[in-house]
Each structure stands twice: as C-alpha cells, then as structure tokens.
N, C-alpha and C positions, 0 to 999 in steps of 0.2 A: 148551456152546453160547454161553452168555456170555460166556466168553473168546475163540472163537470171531468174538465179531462186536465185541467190543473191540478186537481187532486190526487185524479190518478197517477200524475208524473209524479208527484211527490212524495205517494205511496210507494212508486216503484222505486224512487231513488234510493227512498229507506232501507226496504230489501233488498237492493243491491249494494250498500252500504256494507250493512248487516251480513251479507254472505262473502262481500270482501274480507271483511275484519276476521269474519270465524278462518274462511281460507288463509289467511295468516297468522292466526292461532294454533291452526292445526301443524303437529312437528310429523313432517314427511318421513315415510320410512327408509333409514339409512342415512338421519339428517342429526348431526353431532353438533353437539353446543358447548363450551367452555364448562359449563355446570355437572357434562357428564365426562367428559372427555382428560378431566382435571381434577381428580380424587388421590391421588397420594404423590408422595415424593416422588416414585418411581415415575411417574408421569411427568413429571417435569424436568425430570435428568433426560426422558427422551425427547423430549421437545428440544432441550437445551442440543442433544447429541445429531440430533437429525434433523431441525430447522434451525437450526442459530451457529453452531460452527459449520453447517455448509456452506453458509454464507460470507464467511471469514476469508476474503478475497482481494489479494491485491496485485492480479494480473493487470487492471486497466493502468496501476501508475508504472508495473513494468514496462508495458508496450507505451504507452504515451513517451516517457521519460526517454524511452530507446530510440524513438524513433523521432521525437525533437529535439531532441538536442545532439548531441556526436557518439553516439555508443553504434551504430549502423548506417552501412553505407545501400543503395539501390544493387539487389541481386540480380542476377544472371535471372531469373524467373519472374521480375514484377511483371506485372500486368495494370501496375496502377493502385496498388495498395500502399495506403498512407502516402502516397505523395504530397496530397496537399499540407499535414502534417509536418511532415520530411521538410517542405519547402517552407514553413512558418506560418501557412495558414491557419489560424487558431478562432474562433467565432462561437456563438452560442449554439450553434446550427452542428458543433463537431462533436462526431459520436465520441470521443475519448472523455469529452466535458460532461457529456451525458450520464455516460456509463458510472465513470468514479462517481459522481453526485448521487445518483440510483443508489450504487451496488451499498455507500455509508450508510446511507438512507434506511436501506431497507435491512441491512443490519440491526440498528439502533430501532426501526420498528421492530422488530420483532425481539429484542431483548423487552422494551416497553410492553409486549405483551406475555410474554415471561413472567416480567412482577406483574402484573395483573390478574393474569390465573393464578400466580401462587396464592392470592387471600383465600382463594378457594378450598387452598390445600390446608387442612390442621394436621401437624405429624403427629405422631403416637405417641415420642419418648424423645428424650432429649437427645439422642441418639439423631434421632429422624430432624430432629430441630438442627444440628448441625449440618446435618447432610443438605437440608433445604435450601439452609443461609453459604453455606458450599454452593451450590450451585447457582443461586442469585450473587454470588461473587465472581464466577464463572462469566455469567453474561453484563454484567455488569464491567469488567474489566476491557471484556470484546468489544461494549457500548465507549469507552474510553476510546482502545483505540481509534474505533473509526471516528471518531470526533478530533480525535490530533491530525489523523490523514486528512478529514473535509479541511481544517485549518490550516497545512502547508499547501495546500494546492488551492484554496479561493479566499484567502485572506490575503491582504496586499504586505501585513509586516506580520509576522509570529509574535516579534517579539514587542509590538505595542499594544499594552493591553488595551487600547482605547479607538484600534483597527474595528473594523469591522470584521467579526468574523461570521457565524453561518445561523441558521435557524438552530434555536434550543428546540430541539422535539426531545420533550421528557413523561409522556402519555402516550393513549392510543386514542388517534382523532375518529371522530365519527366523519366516515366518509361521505354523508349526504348532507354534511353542515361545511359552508365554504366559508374561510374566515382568511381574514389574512392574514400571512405569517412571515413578521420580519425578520434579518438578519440582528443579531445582537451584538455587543462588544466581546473582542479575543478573552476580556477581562471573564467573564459570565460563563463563555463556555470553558474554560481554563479550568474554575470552581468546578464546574460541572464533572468536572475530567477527575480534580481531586478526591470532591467525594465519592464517585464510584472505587477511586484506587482505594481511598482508607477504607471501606465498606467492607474490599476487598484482601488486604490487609489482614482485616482484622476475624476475617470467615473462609479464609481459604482454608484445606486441606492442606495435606502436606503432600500430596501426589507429585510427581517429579516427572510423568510423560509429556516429553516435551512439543506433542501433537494437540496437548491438550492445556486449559492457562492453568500455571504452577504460579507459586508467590515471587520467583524469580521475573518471570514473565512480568510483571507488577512493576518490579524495581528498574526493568529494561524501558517501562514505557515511560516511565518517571523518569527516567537518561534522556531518552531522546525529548520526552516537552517540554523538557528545564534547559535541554540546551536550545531547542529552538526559541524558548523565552528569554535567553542571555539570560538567564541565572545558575551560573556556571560552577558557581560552589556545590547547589543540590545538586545539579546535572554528574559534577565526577562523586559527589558521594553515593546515588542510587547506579552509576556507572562502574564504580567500586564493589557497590556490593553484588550488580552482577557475573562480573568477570570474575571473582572469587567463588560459586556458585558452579561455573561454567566457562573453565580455562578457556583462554585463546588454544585452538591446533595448531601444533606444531610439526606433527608426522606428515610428510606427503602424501602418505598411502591414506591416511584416514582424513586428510581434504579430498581429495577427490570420491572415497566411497561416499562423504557426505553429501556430495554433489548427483552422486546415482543414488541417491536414500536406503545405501546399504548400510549408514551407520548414523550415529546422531553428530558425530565432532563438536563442534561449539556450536551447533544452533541453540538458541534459547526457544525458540518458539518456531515451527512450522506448519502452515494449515495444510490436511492431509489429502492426498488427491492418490485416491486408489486406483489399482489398476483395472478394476471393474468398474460397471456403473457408466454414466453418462456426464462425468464430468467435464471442464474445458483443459485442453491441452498448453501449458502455458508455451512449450517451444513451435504451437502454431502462431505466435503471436513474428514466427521469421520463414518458417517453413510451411510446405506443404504437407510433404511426406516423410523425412529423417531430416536428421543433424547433421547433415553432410552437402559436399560439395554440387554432388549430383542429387539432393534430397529435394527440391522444389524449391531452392533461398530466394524467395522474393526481397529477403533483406540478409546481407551478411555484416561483420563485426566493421566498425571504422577503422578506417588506414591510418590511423593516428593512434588512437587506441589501442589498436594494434601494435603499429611501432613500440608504445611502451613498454609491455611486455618483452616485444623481441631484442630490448637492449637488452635483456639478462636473459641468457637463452636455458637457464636452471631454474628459471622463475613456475612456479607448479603450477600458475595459473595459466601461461604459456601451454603447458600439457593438459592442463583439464578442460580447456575453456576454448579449443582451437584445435578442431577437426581435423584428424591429420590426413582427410581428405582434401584440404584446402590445398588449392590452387595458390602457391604465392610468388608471385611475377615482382622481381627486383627493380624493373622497368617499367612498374606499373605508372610512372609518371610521362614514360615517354610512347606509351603504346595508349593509341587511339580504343582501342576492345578494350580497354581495361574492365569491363563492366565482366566481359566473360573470360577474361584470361587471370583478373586477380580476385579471387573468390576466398576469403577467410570464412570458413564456416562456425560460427557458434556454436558450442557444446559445453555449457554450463548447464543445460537441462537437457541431458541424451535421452531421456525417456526411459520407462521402465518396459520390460521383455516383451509384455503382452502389447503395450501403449508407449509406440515410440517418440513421442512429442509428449509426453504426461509425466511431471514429477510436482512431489509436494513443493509448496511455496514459502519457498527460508525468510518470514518477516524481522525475526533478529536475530541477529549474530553476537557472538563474542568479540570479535574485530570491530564491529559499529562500539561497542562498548570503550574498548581500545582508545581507536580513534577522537570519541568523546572528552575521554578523560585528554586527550593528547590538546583538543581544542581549548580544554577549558583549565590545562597551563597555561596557555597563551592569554586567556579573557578572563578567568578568576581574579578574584581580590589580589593573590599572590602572583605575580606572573613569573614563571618560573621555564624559560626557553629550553634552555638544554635536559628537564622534565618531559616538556613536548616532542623533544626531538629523540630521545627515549623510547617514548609511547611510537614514534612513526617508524623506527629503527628494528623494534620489537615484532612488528607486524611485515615489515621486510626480510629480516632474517627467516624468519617464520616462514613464507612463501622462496626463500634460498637465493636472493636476487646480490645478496654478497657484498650489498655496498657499506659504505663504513656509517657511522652515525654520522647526522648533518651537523652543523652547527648554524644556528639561526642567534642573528647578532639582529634584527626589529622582528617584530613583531609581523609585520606584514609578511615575511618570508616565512615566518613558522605558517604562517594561513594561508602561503602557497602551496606550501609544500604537504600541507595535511588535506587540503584540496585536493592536489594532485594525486596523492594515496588514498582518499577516500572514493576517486575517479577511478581507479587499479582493482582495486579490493572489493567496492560495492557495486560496481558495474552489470547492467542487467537486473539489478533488484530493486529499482523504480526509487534510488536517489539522489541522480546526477541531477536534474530537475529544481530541484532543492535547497539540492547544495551550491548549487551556482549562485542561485537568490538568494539566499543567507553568506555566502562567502567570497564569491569571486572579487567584490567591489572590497572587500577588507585584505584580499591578497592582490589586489592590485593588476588582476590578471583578465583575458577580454571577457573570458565566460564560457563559451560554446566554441568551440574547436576544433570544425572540421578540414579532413584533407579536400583539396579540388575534385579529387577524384570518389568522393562520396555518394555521388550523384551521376547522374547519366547526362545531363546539363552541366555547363561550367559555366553560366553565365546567372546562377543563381545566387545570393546569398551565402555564405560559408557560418556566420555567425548573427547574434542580436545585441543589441544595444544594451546594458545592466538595464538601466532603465526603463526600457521595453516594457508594455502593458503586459503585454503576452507573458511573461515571467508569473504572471496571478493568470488562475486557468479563471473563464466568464461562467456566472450562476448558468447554466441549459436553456434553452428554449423554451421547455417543455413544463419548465418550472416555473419561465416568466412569464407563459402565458395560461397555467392557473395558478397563477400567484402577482396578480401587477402590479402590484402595491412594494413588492420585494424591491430591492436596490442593486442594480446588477455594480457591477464592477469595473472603474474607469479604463475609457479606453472601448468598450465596447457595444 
C-alpha cells in the first residue's frame, strides 16, 4: 500500500509539473515581450522618448545640495522638512542618498535595455542604420551622464583614478539570479563614460533641440569629467568647443525668460518637464504652494547668499532669483522672529501658468562652461591668472554686477574667487555640494557658509570640516542590504 500511494505522489507531481511548465508557456492575452514590442526603429526612438529621457533627473542633487550645504535657510512654513539634512545628518538610512543612487541607476538600466532590444531591430536602409545608431547615441550619452553624477557624489576623490568609484552596470541583470556587485576603480568607469561619448560622437545627428542630447551636449559632458579628473587641458578644450556652440547670455531679458522656459539663452541641455502629466515639481523641493513669500516656504534662500547678490543691487540674478514678495528685514540679525519677518523667497523656478512649482531642469549651462575654462587657467599646464580672472569678469559683467576685473596675484585666490562665482551663478542647480569638495581646500576658504540666522536654532553647526566624510554622500541602505558584499564608504 505504501508503494502503492508513493507512486501515485510521483505521478501526480509529474502533472503538476507538466501543467506548471505549459502555464508558463502560455503568453497571456495582452502580455508583450521584447520580441514583439521591438520591430523597427521607430520603436526604439519611442522607448528612447518616453522611458529613457523621462528619467533624466536631477532634482535629488538640487534639493540635497540646497538644503546642505548654505544655499537655504528654515522657512517661515517648515514643519520638519530636511532638517535633519539642513543639520548634517547624512547616514545610509537618508532619503537624498537613496534617491540620487535610484534615480542613476535606473537610468543606465534602462539605456542597457535599449541596446539590448535594438539586436532585435534590422533597419531597412542605411538611412534607418543611421537613425538607429542616432538613437543608441542618444541613450548612450544619458548612460554617461548619469555615471559622472553617481561619481561626484559617492566617490571619495573624482579626480583619483584609483578611488573607488560605483558599480559598472553595463547589461540587464536577470533579476532572480543574486550575485554580487562590487564597486570598481574612478579609472573603469571614467573608460566607461569615454566610450559611450566617442560612440556618441561619432552617431549623433546633427539635431540642435536642446531638450534633447545634441553633439554639443557631448562636448559639455566632456567639460565637466575632465575637469573633475584635473585634466584641465581637455576639460577648456571640450569647454571651448561648447561655449562657441552656445554663447554665454548676455541680455537680462533673455536670462530670466530662460529661467521661465520662455526661451532657450544658453542652456546646453535641459530635461523637459511639461506642464501636463504627472511629473515632479522641482520648486517643491522649498515650497508648498508658489514662489512666494506667502507660498508655503518651508525653505527660503540663505542670508548670506543672499547678501551676495544684494551688494550689486543691478545684479539680474538679484531680480530673477528673489521674489519680490520677500520679506527682507535689515535687522534680521537683531530681531528674535527672524524666521517669520526675514523671508527671501526663491524664484529661479517660478513655475509655468498651469504648474506653479514645475520648470524644466537646466543640467548645463554656458556659464558652467565659462567658469570651467576660468578654473583650468588656473590648474592647466599653462597657468595663466589674469586669463581666469577674464573668464570670472565675463560672467559678472554679464549678470551687470559692474565690478572691475580681479587681479589674482596665487593661485589660491584665482580658486577663491571662481568658487565664489560658481556659488553666485550655479546656485540651486545641485553644484554647491561639489564644488566645495573639489575646491574649497585649494582656495583656502572654510567650505559651507552659513548665516546664524539659517536656521531656527543658533546653537547648531553653521559649517563642516573639508575633511568631513559626509563631503562623499554613503552607498543606500537599500543597496547594502542586497548587496553585502559592496564597500560602503569611510565614515559610515
């Protein structure tokens, strides 16, 4: 009998097996596979257009960047947002570390799956062969940048190639195989970065919408990785060839419409955030409700920051950038409310008609290009000051602040002073953060610089140490713990 009903168990396992397997054979109605969903070009320019540049996001290093280091002080409206932040708590456990690690992530997944459906695609005509490799030039470029952003933010030096920098994900992993995946040398992913731009280079288009990657776009990203590598000759040479491409602005009118996305001015690249749809609003990353004083400001502009602007009161960023709902209390050092009586409201992103917190996200400018070339008179083979001081003169006049050009007699002062103007000019575009780690200990200057009055405590911290761990944001949580084998980053 018990052999009897041993058999039977072993029969039925069979066909239960067997009608497993078939139910997983069978393709469910309305159930889409790469094999069908990936038949011509035109299918892959829409994946490209509607999963891969939605993803092109870099609100988390605006709000991180704002809200630790001195670009915002505690609004008349917090309730407890970012404070711990605000205050220097930094941990694996913090949403900002999360998020930026995510959002690269799942970028560069999904360019990885991009080339991967394309084998699927054979074009028609060399026509279609171009368009193709256009468009895997496209994502390819995107896969770049977000590989230079994982590296300024969880790398400990940029510019050592023999740093630790982040996981190569260069595939699409099977998600039910766990394997481990280390971090690799700055050197590896650097390569990584180059061959997508030559790839890119060499397949772009000659399309020039600057919503979308142009070959300029290319030359821009190549500015900023050479100059966070200290290799400051390529950095002003693709820094050269994008400013010539896409003059610095000079009109006031046409800064500020570029700031309401009524015109392109010198953006090189901005990811586009319409006013339909479900997108995120990046001027929620201070408000609730408007750009204004009465708008919800759980965070408004730093009192020091501030100040900068208000020594040049013709300064355009003065007027685009500061609500002229603000509340600005002269006495804000000697009045106890200061929280609710000095209220500088932000208005670099007023929002558009329908979506009052929503504008596209300016990732580079002509002015970062500027500034570039300005750095790398000073750190180039040739060092050439009164060059640099040039380059930071150019960018003032420009914004009508009327001072006379600097003269910088070391070195150390030219990298104060392009510090200080890249603090002026880049502000809110997620890279104060940055630029403090890569410069401040070369201009001699503390780093982080807030007023007492930033905060609704005065008995907190105002600044961090160059040396601070916290200067390298820590690998996520989330990551360490499926992935334990990864190497977080000293200090945490």
């Amino acid at each position: 009998m018990k052999k009897i009903k041993y058999l039977l168990f072993i029969a039925f396992s069979a066909a239960l097996t067997t009608s497993c397997n078939d139910a997983l054979d069978i393709v469910q109605e309305g159930e889409l596979y790469p094999e069908g969903a990936f038949k011509t070009v035109a299918n892959l320019r829409s994946y490209l257009n509607g999963d891969i540049y939605s993803r092109v996001n870099n609100s988390t290093e605006i709000a991180f960047t704002s809200v630790f280091t001195d670009e915002v002080g505690i609004g008349p409206d917090n309730g407890g947002q970012n404070l711990e932040e605000h205050r220097f708590q930094l941990n694996p456990t913090t949403g900002f570390a999360a998020s930026l690690w995510s959002t690269h992530y799942t970028l560069i997944n999904r360019v990885n799956r991009l080339i991967e459906f394309s084998d699927l695609v054979t074009p028609a005509n060399a026509a279609e062969t171009a368009q193709k490799n256009a468009i895997l030039a496209e994502a390819r470029t995107l896969r770049a940048h977000a590989y230079l952003q994982l590296l300024a933010y969880y790398s400990t030096d940029m510019s050592d190639p023999n740093a630790l920098g982040v996981i190569l994900s260069d595939q699409v992993y099977d998600p039910l195989v766990v394997e481990p995946r280390l971090r690799v040398p700055n050197s590896v992913i650097y390569n990584f970065i180059e061959e997508d731009l030559l790839f890119a280079e060499n397949n772009l288009s000659a399309a020039t919408d600057y919503k979308f990657v142009t070959r300029n776009l290319v030359n821009a990203i190549r500015a900023r990785m050479y100059l966070y590598r200290k290799n400051y000759d390529l950095a002003k040479n693709y820094a050269t060839l994008a400013l010539a491409a896409r003059p610095l602005t000079t009109n006031p009118t046409q800064y500020s419409a570029m700031w309401r996305d009524s015109g392109q001015g010198e953006i090189i690249f901005a990811a586009s955030r319409p006013s339909g749809g479900t997108w995120s609003n990046i001027a929620g990353t201070w408000y609730f409700n408007t750009t204004t004083a009465s708008g919800g400001a759980f965070h408004d502009m730093g009192r020091n920051l501030y100040n900068l602007y208000a020594q040049h009161p013709n300064d355009i960023r003065l007027a685009s950038w500061v609500d002229p709902s603000s509340s600005i209390n002269s006495s804000y050092l000697n009045d106890i409310n200061y929280i609710e009586t000095d209220i500088i409201a932000i208005d670099k992103y007023p929002g558009k008609s329908a979506q009052p917190l929503r504008n596209d996200l300016k990732m580079y400018r002509s002015s970062e290009m500027v500034l570039i070339i300005a750095e790398c008179e000073v750190g180039g083979s040739t060092q050439n000051l009164a060059a640099a001081a040039a380059r930071v003169q150019s960018i003032r006049q420009a914004r009508g602040t009327g001072q006379t050009t600097p003269a910088y007699t070391t070195a150390q002062a030219a990298w104060a002073d392009i510090l200080l103007e890249r603090r002026k000019e880049l502000a809110f575009e997620g890279h104060r953060y940055i630029d403090i780690k890569r410069l401040a200990a070369l201009a001699g200057v503390q780093g982080i610089d807030r007023n007492i009055t930033d905060d609704a405590l005065q008995n907190v911290p105002l600044t961090l140490p160059l040396t601070d761990h916290r200067f390298t944001m820590p690998v996520p949580q989330a990551e360490v713990a499926g992935n334990v084998t990864i190497q977080q980053n000293p200090g945490y």
